[in-house]
C-alpha positions, 0 to 999 in steps of 0.5 A, spaced: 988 447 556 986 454 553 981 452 545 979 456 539 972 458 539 969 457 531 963 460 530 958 466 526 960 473 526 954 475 529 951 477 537 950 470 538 957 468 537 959 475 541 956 472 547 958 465 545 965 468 546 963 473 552 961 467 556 967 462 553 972 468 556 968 468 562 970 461 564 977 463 561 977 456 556 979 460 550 985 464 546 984 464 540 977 466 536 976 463 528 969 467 525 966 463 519 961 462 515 956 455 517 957 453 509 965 452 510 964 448 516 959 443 512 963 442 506 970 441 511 973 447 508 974 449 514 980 445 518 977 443 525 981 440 531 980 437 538 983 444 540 977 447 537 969 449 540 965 450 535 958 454 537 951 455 532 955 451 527 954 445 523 956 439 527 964 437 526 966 430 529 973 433 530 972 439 535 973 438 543 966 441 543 960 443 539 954 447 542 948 449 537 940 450 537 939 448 530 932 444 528 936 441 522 942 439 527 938 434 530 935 430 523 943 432 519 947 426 525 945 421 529 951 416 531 956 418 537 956 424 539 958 425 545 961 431 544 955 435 541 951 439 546 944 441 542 938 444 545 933 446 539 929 449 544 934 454 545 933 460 543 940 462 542 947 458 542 949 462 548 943 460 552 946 453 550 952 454 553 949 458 559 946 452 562 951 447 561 956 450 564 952 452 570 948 458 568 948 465 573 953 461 578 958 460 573 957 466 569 955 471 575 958 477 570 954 477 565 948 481 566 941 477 566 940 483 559 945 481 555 942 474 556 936 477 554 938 480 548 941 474 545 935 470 546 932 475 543 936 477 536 938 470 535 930 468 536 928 474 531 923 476 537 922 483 535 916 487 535 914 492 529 916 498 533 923 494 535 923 493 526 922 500 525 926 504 530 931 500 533 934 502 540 939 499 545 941 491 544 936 491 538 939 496 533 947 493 536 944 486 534 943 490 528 949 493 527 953 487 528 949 483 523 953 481 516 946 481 513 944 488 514 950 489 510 953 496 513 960 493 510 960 493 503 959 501 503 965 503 507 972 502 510 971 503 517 976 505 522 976 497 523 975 491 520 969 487 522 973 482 526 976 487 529 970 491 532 967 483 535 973 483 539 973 490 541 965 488 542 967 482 546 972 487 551 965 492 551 960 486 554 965 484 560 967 490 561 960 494 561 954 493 563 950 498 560 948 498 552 948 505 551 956 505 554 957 500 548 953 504 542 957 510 544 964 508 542 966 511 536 967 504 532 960 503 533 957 510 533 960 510 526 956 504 523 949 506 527 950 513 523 951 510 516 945 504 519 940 510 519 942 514 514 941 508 509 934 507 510 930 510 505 934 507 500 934 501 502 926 502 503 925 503 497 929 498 494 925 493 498 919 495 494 922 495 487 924 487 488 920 484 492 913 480 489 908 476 493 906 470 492 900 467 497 903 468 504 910 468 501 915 475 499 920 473 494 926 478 495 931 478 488 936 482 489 941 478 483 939 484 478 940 490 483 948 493 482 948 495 489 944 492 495 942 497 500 944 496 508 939 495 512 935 491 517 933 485 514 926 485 518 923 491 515 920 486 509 916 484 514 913 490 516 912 493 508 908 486 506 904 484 513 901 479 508 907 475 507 908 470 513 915 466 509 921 471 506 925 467 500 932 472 499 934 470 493 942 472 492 949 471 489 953 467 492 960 468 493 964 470 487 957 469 484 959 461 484 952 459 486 945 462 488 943 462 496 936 462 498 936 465 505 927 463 507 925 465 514 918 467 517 915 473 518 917 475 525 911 480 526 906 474 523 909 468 526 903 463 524 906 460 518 906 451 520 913 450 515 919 447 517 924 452 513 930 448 516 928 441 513 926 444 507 933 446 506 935 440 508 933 438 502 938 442 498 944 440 502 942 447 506 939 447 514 937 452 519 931 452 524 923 452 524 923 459 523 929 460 518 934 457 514 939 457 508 941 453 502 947 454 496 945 451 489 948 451 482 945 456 477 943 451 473 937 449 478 936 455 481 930 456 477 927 450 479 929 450 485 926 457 486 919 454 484 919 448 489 921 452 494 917 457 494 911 452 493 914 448 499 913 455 503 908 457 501 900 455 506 894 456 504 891 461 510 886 458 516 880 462 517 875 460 523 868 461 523 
């Protein structure tokens, strides 16, 4: 029996369903957002296997790496495979199926460079100028935001499973970036970047340790990769993204930590769990009425926001 992959739209759900094909479990891929999946929108089986996703008690299997997944479910769940030690979904599903054994193709660096992305382990010169599975990771990313600007030659679902193709059947990075498809996103990716600087200092303000993005009132939010804060304002260890949420039905607090200062001692994910979102340590999300996200806005960012230790 073949299963239909359900996972995020991103390079860890690309390598998810590389090491899925791989082991020849899957015929069918469903990209979603977490959200739907949380809120039962999406119509989850036993003929699915969902990766990086909220826990569905329906699926055949779920394997994830999320802090907040191991606070959401207790119960029975057998069918659960959570790591939060990992630093990716992939590694995940790596290492209980066997790892380079099972998965002799696939190359120790595209591991690596999923653990990398998925666990945000980028240097200040990785942020600034992206090269090799860094800046693919960039590309493929929905937050950098290269799809609202321009119809490509392929849709977004269709360049991943292109891309899933490109993984298994290249070893070299380079091979990848250089098809056409991708080419086109890396050109419109660098040719952003000014603007999208710019932008970053004319929305962004600094509250203690926190830097508070609200892109709600800008008419065109700029692609770019979602990092570079961290590079303009070294003095913020937590981001809080403030923006609309789809059709402008709600608003979304998307936090994480500085990945250039990682010293931060917040728990994002729990504190999104308190607004019905969820996420990592490091990083997380949550959705909420318009009517509260004043408020909301205020106690999140007073929940992020520590006081700096000094030694002496």
């Amino acid at each position: 029996m073949k299963y239909r992959l359900v996972t995020r739209s991103d390079f860890d759900g690309l390598v998810c369903a590389v090491l899925l094909r791989h082991l020849e479990m899957i015929d069918d891929i469903l990209f979603v957002h977490p959200k739907d999946v949380q809120d039962g929108v999406v119509d989850v089986t036993d003929r699915d296997i969902l990766t990086n996703l909220p826990y569905d008690g329906r699926a055949s299997m779920v394997f994830d790496h999320h802090h907040s997944e191991t606070l959401r479910n207790d119960g029975d769940r057998s069918n659960h495979v959570i790591d939060a030690d990992a630093p990716s979904a992939a590694r995940v599903i790596y290492e209980h199926f066997g790892g380079r054994e099972r998965f002799p193709k696939v190359t120790d660096e595209l591991m690596l460079a999923v653990d990398q992305a998925d666990s945000a382990d980028y240097s200040l010169t990785d942020v600034l100028s992206p090269t090799g599975w860094t800046l693919l990771n960039f590309l493929m990313d929905s937050r950098t935001g290269l799809g609202r600007f321009r119809n490509f030659r392929i849709s977004n679902y269709q360049l991943m499973m292109q891309l899933i193709d490109a993984c298994i059947e290249h070893n070299d990075v380079n091979e990848i970036l250089a098809l056409p498809d991708v080419m086109e996103r890396a050109e419109l990716f660098h040719e952003c970047s000014t603007r999208f600087v710019e932008q970053l200092h004319r929305v962004c303000r600094v509250d203690g340790d926190v830097v508070i993005v609200d892109l709600r009132d800008e008419e065109v939010i700029e692609a770019g990769n979602r990092f570079m804060v961290y590079a303009l304002f070294p003095e913020a260890r937590v981001s809080v993204h403030i923006i609309w949420g789809r059709q402008k039905l709600n608003t979304v607090f998307a936090c994480g930590k500085s990945i250039l200062d990682r010293s931060s001692p917040v728990d994002i994910g729990e504190v999104m769990l308190r607004y019905d979102g969820g996420g990592h340590l490091a990083a997380g999300t949550c959705q909420v009425p318009h009517d509260v996200s004043d408020r909301v806005e205020g106690e999140i960012i007073d929940a992020l926001r520590t006081e700096r230790v000094v030694s002496v």
